[in-house]
N, C-alpha and C positions, 0 to 999 in steps of 0.2 A: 616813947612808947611805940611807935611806928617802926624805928631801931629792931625795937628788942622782937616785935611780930615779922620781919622781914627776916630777922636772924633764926630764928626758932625755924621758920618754912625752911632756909635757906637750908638745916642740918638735920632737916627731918627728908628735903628732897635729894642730898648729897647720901641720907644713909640707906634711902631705897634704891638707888642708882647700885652702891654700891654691894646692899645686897643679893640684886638680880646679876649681878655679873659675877658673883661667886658663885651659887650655884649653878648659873650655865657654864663654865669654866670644868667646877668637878663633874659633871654630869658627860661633859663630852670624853674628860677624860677614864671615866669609869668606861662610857662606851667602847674606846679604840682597844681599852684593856680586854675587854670580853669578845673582840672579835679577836684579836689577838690569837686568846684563850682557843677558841672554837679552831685559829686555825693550826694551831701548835697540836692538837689530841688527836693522836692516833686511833686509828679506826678495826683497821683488818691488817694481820702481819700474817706471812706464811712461816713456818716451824717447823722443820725436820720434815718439809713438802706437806703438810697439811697446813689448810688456812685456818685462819682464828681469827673471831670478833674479840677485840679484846680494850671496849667499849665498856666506860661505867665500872673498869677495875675488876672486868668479870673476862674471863678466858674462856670464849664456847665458838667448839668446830663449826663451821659454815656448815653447813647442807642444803641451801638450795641459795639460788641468787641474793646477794645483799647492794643496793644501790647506798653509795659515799659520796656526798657532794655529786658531784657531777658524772659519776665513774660508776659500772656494775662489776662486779667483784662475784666472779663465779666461785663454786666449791673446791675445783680445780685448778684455781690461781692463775687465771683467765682474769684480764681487765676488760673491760670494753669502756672508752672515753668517750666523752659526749662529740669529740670531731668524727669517730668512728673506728678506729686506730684500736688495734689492741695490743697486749701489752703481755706476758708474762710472768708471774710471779716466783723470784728464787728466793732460796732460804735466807730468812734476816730481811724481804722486801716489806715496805707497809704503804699502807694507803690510806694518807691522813682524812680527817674529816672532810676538807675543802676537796678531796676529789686527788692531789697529786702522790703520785708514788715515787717513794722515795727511799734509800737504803737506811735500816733501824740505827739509831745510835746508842739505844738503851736495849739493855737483855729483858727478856718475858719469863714468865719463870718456866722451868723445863714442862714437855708436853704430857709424862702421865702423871705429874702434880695438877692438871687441870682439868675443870667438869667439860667432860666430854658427854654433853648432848646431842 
């Protein structure tokens, strides 16, 4: 009897061990996915010399200062980085969420297909 009560604990403590390290397992890795995520999505692209947020799948002209991570992004495709450093924006440049500017690898769609606010 002592047996069968030390084996019942033994597979009831083996299967909550083993529980908790699954879910802390998926859970970290959902996390690394979603920064990941945050830092792959593009923020502000300039187009035919005008900038565009084009943030959330929506394509709209800057008109006053937009702050990206760590970077301000003028209307005029003006960076200013958080060391102090600025930077200029040419046609096809973007500035992803995390702040870095970087030349587009994917097309936007053209600029008077987009709501221009």
């Amino acid at each position: 009897m002592k047996k069968l009560i030390v084996l019942i604990a033994a597979f009831l403590f083996t299967g909550s061990v083993m529980a908790q390290d699954y879910n802390k397992t998926q859970s970290t890795t959902t996390t690394t996915q979603t920064q990941q995520d945050k830092k792959s999505d593009k923020a502000i692209e300039m187009k035919a010399g005008k900038v565009y947020d084009v943030r959330d799948g929506k394509n709209t002209m800057i008109t006053s200062n937009v702050t990206v991570g760590t970077s301000t992004v003028m209307p005029d495709g003006t960076v200013k980085m958080k060391d102090g450093t600025t930077a200029m924006l040419k046609d096809g440049d973007c500035v992803y969420t995390d702040g870095t500017v970087k030349k587009s690898t994917d097309k936007m769609k053209e600029p008077d297909k987009m709501d221009n606010k």
